[in-house]
C-alpha positions in Angstrom: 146.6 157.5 71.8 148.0 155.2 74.6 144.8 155.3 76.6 142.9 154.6 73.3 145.6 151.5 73.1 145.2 150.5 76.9 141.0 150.9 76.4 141.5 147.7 74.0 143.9 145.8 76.0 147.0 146.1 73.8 150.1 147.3 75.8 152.3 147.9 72.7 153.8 151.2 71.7 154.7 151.6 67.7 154.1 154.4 65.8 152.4 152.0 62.6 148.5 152.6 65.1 149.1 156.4 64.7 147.6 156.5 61.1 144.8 154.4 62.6 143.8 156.6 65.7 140.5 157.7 64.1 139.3 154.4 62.6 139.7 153.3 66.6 138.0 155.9 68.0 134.9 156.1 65.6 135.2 152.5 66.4 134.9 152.8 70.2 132.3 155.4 69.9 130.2 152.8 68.2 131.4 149.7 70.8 130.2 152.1 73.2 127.0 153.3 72.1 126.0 149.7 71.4 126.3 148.7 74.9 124.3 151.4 76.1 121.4 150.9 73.2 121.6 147.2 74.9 121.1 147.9 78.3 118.6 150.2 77.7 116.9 147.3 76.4 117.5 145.0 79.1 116.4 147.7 81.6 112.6 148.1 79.6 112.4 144.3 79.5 112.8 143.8 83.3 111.0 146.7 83.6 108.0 145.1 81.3 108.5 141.7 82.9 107.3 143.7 86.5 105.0 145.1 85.1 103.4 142.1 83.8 103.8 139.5 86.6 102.5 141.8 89.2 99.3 140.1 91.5 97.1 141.7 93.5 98.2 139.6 96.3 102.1 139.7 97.3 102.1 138.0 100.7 103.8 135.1 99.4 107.1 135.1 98.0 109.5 132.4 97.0 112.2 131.4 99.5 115.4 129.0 99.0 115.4 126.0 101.4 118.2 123.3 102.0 117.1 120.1 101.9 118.9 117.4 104.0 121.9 116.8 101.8 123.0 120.7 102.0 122.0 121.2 98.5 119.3 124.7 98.2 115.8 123.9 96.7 112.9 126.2 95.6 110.1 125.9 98.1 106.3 125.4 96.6 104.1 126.9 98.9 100.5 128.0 98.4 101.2 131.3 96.7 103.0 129.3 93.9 99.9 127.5 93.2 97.6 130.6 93.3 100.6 132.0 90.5 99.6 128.8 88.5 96.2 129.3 89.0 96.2 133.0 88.1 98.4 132.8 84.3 96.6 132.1 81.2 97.1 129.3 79.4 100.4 128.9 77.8 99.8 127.0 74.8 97.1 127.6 72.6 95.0 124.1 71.3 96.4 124.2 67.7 100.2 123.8 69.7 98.6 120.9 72.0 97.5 119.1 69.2 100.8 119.3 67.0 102.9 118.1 70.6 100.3 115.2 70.7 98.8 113.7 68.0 95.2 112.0 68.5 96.8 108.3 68.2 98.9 109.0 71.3 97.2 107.7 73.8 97.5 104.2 72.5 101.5 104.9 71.1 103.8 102.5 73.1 106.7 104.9 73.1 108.9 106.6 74.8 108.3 110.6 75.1 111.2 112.5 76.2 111.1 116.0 76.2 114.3 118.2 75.7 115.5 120.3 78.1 117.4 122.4 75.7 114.4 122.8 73.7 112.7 124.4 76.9 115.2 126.9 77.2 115.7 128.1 74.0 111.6 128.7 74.6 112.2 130.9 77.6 111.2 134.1 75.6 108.5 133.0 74.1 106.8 130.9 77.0 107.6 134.3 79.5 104.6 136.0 76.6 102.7 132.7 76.5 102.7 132.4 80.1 101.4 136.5 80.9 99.9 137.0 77.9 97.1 135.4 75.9 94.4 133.2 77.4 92.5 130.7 76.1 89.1 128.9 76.2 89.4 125.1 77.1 88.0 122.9 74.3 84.8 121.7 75.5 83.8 117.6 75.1 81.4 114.8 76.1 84.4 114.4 79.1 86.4 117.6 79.2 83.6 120.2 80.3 85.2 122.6 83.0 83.1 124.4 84.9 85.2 127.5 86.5 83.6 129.0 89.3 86.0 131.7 89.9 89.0 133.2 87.0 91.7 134.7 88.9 94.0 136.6 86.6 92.5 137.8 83.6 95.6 139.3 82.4 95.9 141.7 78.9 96.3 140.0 75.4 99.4 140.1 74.2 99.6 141.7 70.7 103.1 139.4 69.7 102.2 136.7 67.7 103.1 133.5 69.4 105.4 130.5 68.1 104.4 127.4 69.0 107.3 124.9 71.0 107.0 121.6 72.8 104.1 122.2 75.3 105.5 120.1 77.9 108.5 122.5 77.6 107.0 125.4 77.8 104.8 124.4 80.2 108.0 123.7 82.7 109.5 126.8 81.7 106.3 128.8 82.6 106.2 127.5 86.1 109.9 128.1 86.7 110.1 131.2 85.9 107.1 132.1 87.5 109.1 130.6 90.5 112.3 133.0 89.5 110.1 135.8 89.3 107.8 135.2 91.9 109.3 137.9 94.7 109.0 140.8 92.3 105.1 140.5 92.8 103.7 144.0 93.8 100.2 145.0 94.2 98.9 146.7 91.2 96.0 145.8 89.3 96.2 148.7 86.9 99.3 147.1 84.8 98.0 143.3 85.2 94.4 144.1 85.0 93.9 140.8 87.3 90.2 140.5 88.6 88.1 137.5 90.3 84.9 137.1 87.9 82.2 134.1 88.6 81.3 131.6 86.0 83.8 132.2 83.7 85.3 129.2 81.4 88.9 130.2 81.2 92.4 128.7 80.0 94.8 128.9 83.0 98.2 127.8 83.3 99.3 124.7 83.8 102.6 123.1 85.5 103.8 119.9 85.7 106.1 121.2 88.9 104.2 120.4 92.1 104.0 121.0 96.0 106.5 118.7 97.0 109.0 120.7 98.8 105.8 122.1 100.7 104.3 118.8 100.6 107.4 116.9 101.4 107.1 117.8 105.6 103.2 118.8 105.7 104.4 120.3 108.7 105.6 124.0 107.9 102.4 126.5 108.6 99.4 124.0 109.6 100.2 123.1 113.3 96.8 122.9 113.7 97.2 119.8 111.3 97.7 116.9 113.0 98.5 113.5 111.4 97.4 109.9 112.4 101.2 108.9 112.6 101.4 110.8 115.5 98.5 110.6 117.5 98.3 106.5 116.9 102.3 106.1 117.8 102.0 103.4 115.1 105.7 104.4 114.4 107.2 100.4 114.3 111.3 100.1 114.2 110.6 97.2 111.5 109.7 100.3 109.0 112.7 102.4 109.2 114.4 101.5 106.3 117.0 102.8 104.5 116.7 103.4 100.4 119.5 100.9 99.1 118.9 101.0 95.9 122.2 102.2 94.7 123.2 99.1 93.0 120.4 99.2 90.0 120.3 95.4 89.9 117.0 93.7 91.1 116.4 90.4 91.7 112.4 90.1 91.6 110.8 86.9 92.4 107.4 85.5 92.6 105.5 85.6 96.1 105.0 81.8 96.3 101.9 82.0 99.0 99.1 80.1 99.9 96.7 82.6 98.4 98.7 82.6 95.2 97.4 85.0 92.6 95.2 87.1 95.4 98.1 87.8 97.7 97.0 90.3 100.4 100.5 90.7 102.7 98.5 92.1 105.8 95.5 90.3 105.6 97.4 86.7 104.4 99.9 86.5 107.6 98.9 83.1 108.4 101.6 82.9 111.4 100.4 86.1 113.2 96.8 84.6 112.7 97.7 81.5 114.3 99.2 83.2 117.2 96.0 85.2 118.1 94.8 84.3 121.6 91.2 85.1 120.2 89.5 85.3 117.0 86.0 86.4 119.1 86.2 90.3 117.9 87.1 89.1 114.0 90.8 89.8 115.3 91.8 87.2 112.6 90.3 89.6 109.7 92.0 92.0 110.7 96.0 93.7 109.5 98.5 91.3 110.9 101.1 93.0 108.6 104.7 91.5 108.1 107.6 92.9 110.3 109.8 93.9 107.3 107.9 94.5 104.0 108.2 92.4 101.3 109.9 92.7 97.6 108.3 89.4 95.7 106.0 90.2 93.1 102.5 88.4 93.3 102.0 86.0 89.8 99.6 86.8 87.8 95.9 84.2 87.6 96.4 81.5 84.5 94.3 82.7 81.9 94.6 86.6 83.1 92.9 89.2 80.7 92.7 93.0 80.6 89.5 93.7 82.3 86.2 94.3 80.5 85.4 98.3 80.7 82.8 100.5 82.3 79.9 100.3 82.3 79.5 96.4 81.1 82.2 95.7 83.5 78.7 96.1 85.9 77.3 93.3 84.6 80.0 91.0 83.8 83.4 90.4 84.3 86.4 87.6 83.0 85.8 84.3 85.0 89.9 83.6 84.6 90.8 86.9 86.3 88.2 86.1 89.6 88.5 82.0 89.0 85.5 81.5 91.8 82.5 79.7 92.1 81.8 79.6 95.8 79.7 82.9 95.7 78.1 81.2 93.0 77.4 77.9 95.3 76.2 79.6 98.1 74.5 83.1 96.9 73.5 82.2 92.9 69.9 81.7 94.3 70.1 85.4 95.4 71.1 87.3 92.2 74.4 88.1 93.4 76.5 86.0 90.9 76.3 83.5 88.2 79.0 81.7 86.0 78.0 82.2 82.1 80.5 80.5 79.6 83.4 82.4 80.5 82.4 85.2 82.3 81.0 85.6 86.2 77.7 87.5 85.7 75.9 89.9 88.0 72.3 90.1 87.5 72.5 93.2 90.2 70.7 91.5 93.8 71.6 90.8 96.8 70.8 88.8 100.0 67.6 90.9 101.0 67.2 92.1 97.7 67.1 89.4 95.4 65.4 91.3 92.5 67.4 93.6 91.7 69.5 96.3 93.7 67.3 99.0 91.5 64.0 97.8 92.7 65.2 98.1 96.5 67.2 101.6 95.9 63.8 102.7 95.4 61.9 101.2 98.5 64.4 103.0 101.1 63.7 106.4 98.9 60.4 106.0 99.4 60.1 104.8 102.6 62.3 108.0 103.9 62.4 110.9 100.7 64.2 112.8 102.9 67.4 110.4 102.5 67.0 111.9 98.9 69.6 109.8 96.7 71.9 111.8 95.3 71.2 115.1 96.6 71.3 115.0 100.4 72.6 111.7 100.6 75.9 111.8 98.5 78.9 109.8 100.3 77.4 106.9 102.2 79.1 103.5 104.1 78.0 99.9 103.2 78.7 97.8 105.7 79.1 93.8 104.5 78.9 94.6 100.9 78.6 91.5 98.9 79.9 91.8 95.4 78.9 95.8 96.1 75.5 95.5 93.7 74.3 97.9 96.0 76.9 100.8 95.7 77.2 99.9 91.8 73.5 100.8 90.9 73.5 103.6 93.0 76.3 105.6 91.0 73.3 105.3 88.5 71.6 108.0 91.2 75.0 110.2 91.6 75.4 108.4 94.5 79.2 107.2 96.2 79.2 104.7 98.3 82.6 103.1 100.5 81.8 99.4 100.1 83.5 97.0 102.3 83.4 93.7 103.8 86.1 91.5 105.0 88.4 88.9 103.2 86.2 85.7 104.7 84.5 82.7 103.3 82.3 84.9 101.1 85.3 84.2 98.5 86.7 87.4 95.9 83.5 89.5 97.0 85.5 92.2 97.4 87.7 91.6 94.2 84.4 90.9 92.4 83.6 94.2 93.2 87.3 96.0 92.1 87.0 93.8 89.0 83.6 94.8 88.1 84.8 98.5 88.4 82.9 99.5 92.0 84.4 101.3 94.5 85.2 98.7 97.6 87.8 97.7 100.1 88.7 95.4 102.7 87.6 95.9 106.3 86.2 94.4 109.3 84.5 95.6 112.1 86.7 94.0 114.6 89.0 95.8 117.6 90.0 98.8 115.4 88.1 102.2 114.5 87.2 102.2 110.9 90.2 104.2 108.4 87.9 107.0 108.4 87.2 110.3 110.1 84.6 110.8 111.9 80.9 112.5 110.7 81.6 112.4 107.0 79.4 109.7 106.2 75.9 110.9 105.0 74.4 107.5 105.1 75.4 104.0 106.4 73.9 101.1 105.0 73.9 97.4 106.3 71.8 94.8 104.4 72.3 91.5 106.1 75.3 92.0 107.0 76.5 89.6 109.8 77.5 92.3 112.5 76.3 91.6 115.7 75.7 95.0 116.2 73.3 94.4 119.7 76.3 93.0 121.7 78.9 93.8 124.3 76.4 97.3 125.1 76.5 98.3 121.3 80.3 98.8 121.0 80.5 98.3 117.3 77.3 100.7 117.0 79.2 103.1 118.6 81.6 103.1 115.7 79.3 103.6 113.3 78.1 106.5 115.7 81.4 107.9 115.3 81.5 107.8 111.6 78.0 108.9 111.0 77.4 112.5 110.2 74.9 114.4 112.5 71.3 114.5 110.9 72.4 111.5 108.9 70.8 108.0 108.6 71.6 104.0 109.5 69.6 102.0 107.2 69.3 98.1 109.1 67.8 96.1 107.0 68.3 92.8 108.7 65.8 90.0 109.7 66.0 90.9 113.3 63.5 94.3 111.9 60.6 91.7 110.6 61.1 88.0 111.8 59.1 87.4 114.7 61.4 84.0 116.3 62.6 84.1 120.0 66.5 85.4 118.3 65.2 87.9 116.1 63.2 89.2 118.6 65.5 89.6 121.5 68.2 91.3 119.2 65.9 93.5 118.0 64.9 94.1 121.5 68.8 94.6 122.7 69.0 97.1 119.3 66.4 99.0 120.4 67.5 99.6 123.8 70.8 100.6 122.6 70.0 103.1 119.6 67.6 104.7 122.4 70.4 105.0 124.8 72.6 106.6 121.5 69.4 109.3 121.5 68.8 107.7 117.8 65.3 108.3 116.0 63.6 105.3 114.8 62.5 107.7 112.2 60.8 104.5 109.8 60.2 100.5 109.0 60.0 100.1 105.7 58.2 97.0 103.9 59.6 95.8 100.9 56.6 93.6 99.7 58.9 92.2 96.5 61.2 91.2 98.3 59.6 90.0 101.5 62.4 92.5 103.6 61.9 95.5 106.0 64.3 98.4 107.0 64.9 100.3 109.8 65.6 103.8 109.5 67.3 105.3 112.3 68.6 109.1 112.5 71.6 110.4 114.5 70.9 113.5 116.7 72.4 117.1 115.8 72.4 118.3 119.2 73.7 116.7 122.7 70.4 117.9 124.6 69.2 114.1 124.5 73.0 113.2 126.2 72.2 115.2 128.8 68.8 114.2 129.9 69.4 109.9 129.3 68.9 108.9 132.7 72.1 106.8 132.8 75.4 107.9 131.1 75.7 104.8 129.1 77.0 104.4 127.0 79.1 107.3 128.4 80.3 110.4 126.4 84.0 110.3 125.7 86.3 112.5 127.3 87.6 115.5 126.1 90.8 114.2 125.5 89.9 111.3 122.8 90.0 112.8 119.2 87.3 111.3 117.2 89.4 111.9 114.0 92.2 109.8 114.8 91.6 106.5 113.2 94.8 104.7 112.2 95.4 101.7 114.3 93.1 102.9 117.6 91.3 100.6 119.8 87.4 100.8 119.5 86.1 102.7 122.3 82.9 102.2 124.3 82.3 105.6 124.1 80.0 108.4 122.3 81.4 111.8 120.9 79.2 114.7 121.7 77.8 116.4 118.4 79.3 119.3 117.1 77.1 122.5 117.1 79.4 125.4 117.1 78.8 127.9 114.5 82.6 127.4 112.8 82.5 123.6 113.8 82.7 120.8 111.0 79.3 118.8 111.3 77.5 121.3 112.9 75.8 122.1 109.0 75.0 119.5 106.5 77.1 119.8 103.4 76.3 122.2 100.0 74.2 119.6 97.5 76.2 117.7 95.1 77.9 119.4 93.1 78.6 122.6 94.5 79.8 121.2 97.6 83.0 119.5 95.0 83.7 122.6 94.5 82.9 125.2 97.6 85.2 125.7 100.6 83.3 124.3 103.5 82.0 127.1 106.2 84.0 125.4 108.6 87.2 126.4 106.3 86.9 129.7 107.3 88.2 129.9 110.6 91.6 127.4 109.6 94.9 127.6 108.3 95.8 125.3 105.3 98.4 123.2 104.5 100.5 125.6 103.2 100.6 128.3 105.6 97.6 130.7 104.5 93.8 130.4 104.5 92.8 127.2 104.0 89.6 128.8 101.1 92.0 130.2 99.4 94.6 127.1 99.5 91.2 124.8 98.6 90.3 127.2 95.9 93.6 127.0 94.3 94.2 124.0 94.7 91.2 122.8 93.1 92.4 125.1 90.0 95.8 124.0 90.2 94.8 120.2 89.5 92.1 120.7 86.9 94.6 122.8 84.8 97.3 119.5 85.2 95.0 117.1 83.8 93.5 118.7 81.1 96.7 120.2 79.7 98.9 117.5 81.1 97.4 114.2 82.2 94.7 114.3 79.2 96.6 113.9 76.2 99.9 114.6 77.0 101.7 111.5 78.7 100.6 108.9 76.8 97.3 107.3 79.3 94.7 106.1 77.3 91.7 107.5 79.6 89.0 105.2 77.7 90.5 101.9 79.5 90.5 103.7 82.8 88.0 103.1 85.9 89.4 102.7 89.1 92.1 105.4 90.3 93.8 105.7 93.1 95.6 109.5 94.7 98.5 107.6 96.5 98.9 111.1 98.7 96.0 113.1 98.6 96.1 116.9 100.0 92.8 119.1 98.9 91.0 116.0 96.7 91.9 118.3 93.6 93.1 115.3 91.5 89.9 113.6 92.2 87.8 116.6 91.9 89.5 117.3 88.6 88.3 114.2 87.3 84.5 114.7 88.3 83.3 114.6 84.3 85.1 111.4 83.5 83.8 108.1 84.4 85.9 106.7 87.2 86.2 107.1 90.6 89.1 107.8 93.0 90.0 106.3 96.1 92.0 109.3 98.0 94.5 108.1 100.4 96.0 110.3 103.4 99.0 108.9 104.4 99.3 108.8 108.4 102.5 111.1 108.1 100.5 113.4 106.2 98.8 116.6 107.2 95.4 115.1 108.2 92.9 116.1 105.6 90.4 113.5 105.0 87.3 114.9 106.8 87.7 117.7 104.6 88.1 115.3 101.2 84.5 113.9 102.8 82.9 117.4 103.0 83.3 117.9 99.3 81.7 114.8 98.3 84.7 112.6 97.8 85.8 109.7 100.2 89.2 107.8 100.6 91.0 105.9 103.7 94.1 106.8 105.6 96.6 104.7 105.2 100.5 103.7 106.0 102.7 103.0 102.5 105.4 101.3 104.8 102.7 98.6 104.7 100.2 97.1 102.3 97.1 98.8 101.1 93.9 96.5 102.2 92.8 95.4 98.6 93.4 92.6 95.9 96.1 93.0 93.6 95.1 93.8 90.1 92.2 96.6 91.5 93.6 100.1 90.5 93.8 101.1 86.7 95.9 104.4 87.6 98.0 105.3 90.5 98.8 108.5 91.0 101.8 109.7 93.8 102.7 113.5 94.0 105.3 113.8 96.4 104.7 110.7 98.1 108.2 108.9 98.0 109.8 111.9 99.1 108.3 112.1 102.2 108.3 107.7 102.5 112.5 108.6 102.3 114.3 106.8 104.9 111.3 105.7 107.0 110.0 103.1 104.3 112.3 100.5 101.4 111.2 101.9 98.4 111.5 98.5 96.7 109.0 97.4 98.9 106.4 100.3 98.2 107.1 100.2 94.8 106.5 96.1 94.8 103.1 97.0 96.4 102.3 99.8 93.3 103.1 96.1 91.1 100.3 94.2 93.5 97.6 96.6 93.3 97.9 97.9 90.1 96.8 96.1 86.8 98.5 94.9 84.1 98.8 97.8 81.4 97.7 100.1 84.2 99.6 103.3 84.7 102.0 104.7 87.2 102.1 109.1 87.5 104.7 110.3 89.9 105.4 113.4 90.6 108.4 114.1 93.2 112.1 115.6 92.9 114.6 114.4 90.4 116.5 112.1 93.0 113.4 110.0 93.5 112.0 110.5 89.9 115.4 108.9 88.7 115.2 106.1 91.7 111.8 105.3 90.8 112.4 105.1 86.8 115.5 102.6 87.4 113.1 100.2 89.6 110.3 100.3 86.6 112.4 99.4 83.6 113.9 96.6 86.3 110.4 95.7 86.3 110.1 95.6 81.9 107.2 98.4 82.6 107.0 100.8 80.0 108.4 104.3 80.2 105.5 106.6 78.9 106.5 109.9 79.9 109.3 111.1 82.1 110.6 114.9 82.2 112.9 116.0 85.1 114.7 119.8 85.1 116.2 121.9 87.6 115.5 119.4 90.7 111.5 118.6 89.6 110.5 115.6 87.9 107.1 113.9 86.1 107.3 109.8 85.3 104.3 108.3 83.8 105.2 104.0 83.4 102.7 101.8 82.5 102.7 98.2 83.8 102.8 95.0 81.3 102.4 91.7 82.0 105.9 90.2 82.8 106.6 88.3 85.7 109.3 87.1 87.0 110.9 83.0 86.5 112.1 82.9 90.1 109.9 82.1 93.2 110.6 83.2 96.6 108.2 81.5 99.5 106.8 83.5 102.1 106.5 81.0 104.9 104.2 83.8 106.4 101.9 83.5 104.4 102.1 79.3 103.5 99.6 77.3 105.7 
């Protein structure tokens, strides 16, 4: 009787419990047997949970990190995306739909999603997440085409109950995270296979790489980064983030350039201060010692650009106020003023009737360049208003079109605005922002480089970016005028591409147009090297990476060919499209970003982005994809944004920042392109070019090496009015980032943050600020 007392706490002796001693103990009995009936339970749901989350491969498992303020954070790495990439999908399409209504895409809103709601969820996403799959909805601009399914997991028989996708979708990847070291190898409970060709539902996440991401340094040290091998690290960027106060005091960029405001290209006091301007040095970065915060005002008479793929053919005349083009080319097809548009009846300076007509006259004068098809990624040199990279999307075709910010006024913006892909550049003192041998094709049609001088120097660079077995189309007056000039260039051009060991494989004539081209091809072995009977130009030594890019004098110099077996350029690509989605030979022999096999990573990763935009990015943070064109991957890994986005119609300009793991060759391989670039600095374009930006994890890593403010001000510069802002990054800089936007009157979209991730989708409007700041930088 006392111990039955003492078993419920009660230390009390009077004789009034005796009558009650067997109620108690049929009541503790009971107390008892309940607990055990419960853990039994508990014990066959962890049990079951094992069961179900078990992969057939367990090498890697999740590990707590400490990030620099003490606090412990989950680290990504690759075998957290190949979990994503392995569970079905969570949600089915009736539960998408009911979360986002069709109109969404155009709502104005504010979507918050509620944390609370998530984890009431947990249950039921834990048998969304393992069990069921589902078939995406196919469309005109949804098609997925799934080369591989990992994880074809058993059907659960429960009958699911739909909750806030985003929610579940959170919860999924976090407790795939939590349960992520229980993995064990056993295919007979999780019935996971690889199949080919399959169209399958996987599981998506908003929660991204970023703590693996954040140092690109843990598991690839074969992975350099341009940051270090340029030493381009300046004191001027080491900034601290002080933006603790939340007040802002934005003010207009009061400039010479005004509404088309370049900070690194419109330093008008660095320019002045150049002892030469011989090599173009005055067209090229001459960036600002401390970043600036002003916003750049907005052209009188501004409108949302006209869409894709009229947007071709004309564009606004108030958002590219220029005539000059108009003056000096109009008699060439590249641009007329109608009413109140700028027109583009599609030529060019040596093809004046029509880009199409000329397209045609290099196929056939070389079929082996094969539009398209062998030729996929390709350089144009001096592009004009880009006519000649715009028609040849028409032939799958993606061409990097650039040309300096000169007296051929806005040809460049001409370009952004008509929806082509272009940037700024020069050929100047500098290698090219690109790697070397990803180009398939190089184009120049008239395009003022003095390619013939000082031994062929700038040849050499194009040398460099050209892939072996790949082409140099010169069309240029030098290949068909017969005058004392044009003669003796094309005399000094052909010396030099014979000393290169380049193939004057064809001239073409273009009758129509009254033009010829020279066709020359780049060797794919170094035999020729090794016979020239003078070593000049010389080969490069060993020691001089051809990949590093980012702020590196030109060298005089040729890189011998790659021919090795495993070696990247040794084998022309896979034909478009299976080369956007099929690791590179090359990939076999390397480690990835994250530590394992760089196929695998690149396989997953591929699968790991197309499941975030379809289930995320789609319909599910407000965008409205019909108004979009021109994107831009502020921090580009693997290309898998970009390759997600293959069946809609824009393009995407990948960036690698310098302080990334240097992956750009390999964004080039798949039939993508993009730049490398520094975000403590300005990007080389016009403000008002990108419809979407898009940072994962990229203002993590900028932390305490670039002002935020500043980086964010550029976002403002280069992104349109009612274009949208995606970041993805921890909760700290997802909160930092959301403060500086409604300073900014942008709308919030989407934002969702939860155990130390975060997604924020803003989209810009139209206000500027009343207050004017002058940049006497930038003032001539």
């Amino acid at each position: 009787m006392v111990m039955s007392k003492n078993s419920r706490g009660e230390g009390r002796k009077s004789s009034r419990y005796c009558s009650t001693v067997s109620s108690i103990a049929v009541f503790v009995v009971f107390c008892f047997a309940g607990i055990w009936i419960v853990m039994s339970s508990i014990v066959q749901m962890s049990n079951l949970l094992d069961s179900v989350i078990q992969l057939s491969d367990p090498v890697n498992e999740g590990k707590h990190i400490v990030s620099e303020n003490g606090s412990k954070q989950f680290e990504v790495n690759l075998g957290d995306l190949l979990k994503e990439s392995t569970r079905g999908d969570s949600q089915t399409h009736e539960s998408q739909s009911a979360s986002h209504p069709e109109n969404q895409n155009d709502q104005k809103g504010i979507e918050n999603v509620s944390v609370d709601t998530a984890e009431a969820n947990q249950q039921e996403v834990v048998r969304d997440s393992f069990g069921e799959k589902h078939d995406l909805e196919k469309g005109s601009e949804n098609t997925i085409e799934e080369n591989y399914q990992i994880g074809k997991v058993k059907p659960s028989t429960e009958k699911k109950e739909s909750g806030t996708m985003m929610d579940s979708v959170i919860e999924e990847d976090k407790i795939n995270k939590v349960l992520h070291s229980k993995t064990k190898e056993s295919t007979s409970e999780s019935n996971m296979e690889i199949q080919e060709h399959s169209q399958v539902s996987e599981g998506v996440s908003i929660t991204n790489q970023y703590e693996t991401l954040n140092d690109g340094r843990k598991g690839h040290d074969n992975l350099s980064t341009q940051a270090v091998e340029s030493q381009y690290e300046k004191e001027s960027q080491k900034y601290s983030i002080s933006i603790n106060s939340g007040k802002y005091d934005w003010k207009l960029c009061k400039t010479t350039a005004g509404s088309e405001y370049i900070p690194c290209l419109d330093n008008v006091q660095a320019i002045r201060k150049l002892r030469s301007i011989r090599h173009y040095e005055h067209r090229e970065r001459h960036c600002l010692d401390e970043a600036s915060t002003c916003l750049v005002p907005l052209p009188e008479g501004y409108r949302i650009p006209i869409k894709w793929p009229k947007s071709r053919d004309m564009i606004w005349y108030n958002n590219a106020p220029h005539t000059q083009l108009v003056e000096f080319k109009g008699h060439q097809n590249w641009v007329k003023v109608t009413g109140k548009y700028l027109t583009f009846p599609g030529g060019g300076t040596q093809f004046k009737h029509g880009a199409i007509h000329y397209i045609e006259f290099i196929q056939k004068s070389l079929p082996n360049i094969a539009w398209g098809k062998r030729s996929h990624v390709i350089l144009d040199v001096g592009c004009g208003v880009a006519s000649f990279g715009g028609y040849l999307l028409e032939k799958n075709v993606l061409t990097m079109s650039f040309a300096p910010k000169d007296r051929h006024e806005a040809q460049v913006q001409f370009a952004l605005e008509r929806g082509i892909p272009a940037t700024l550049g020069v050929m100047g003192t500098k290698r090219l922002p690109f790697p070397s041998s990803v180009f398939d094709l190089v184009h120049c049609a008239r395009c003022r480089v003095p390619w013939h001088i000082e031994g062929g120097k700038l040849l050499l660079e194009l040398n460099r970016v050209l892939r072996p077995g790949g082409y140099f189309v010169w069309s240029a007056t030098p290949v068909y005028q017969k005058d004392p000039e044009n003669v003796g260039i094309w005399n000094d051009m052909s010396e030099i591409t014979k000393s290169m060991c380049w193939d004057l494989v064809v001239i073409g004539k273009d009758k129509l147009n009254g033009v010829a081209a020279a066709i020359y091809r780049k060797p794919t072995e170094n035999e020729c090297y090794n016979r020239r009977p003078k070593n000049e130009p010389q080969m490069c030594n060993e020691f001089d990476d051809p990949n590093k890019a980012w702020n590196i004098s030109l060298q005089d110099c040729m890189h011998k060919v790659p021919v090795g077996p495993s070696e990247r350029g040794s084998i022309w690509p896979e034909r478009w499209p299976l080369r956007l989605e099929t690791p590179p030979y090359w990939l076999d022999s390397q480690a990835g970003v994250y530590g394992r096999a760089a196929p695998v990573e690149f396989t997953a990763d591929y699968k790991h982005w197309k499941n975030v935009f379809y289930h995320t990015y789609f319909n599910g943070i407000g965008i409205n994809w019909s108004s979009v064109r021109n994107v831009m991957d502020m921090r580009a890994v693997y290309g898998g944004f970009a390759a997600a986005l293959k069946n809609l119609r824009v393009w995407v300009m990948n960036v690698v920042p310098i302080d990334s793991p240097d992956t750009l060759a390999l964004i080039y391989e798949r039939g993508l392109f993009g730049i490398y670039h520094d975000w403590c600095e300005s990007f080389n374009t016009y403000p008002r070019s990108y419809d979407i930006l898009h940072a994962d994890s990229l203002f993590s890593n900028l932390k305490g090496r670039c002002n935020m403010v500043a980086v964010i001000a550029e976002v403002d510069r280069i992104l349109r009015p009612e274009g949208y802002f995606i970041v993805r990054d921890n909760v700290e800089t997802i909160g930092k980032i959301e403060k500086i936007a409604k300073s900014l009157n942008w709308d919030i979209r989407f934002t969702y943050s939860k155990g130390g991730e975060g997604l924020l989708c803003v989209q810009k409007t139209f206000w500027r600020p009343s207050k004017v700041e002058p940049i006497l930088s930038a003032i001539i």
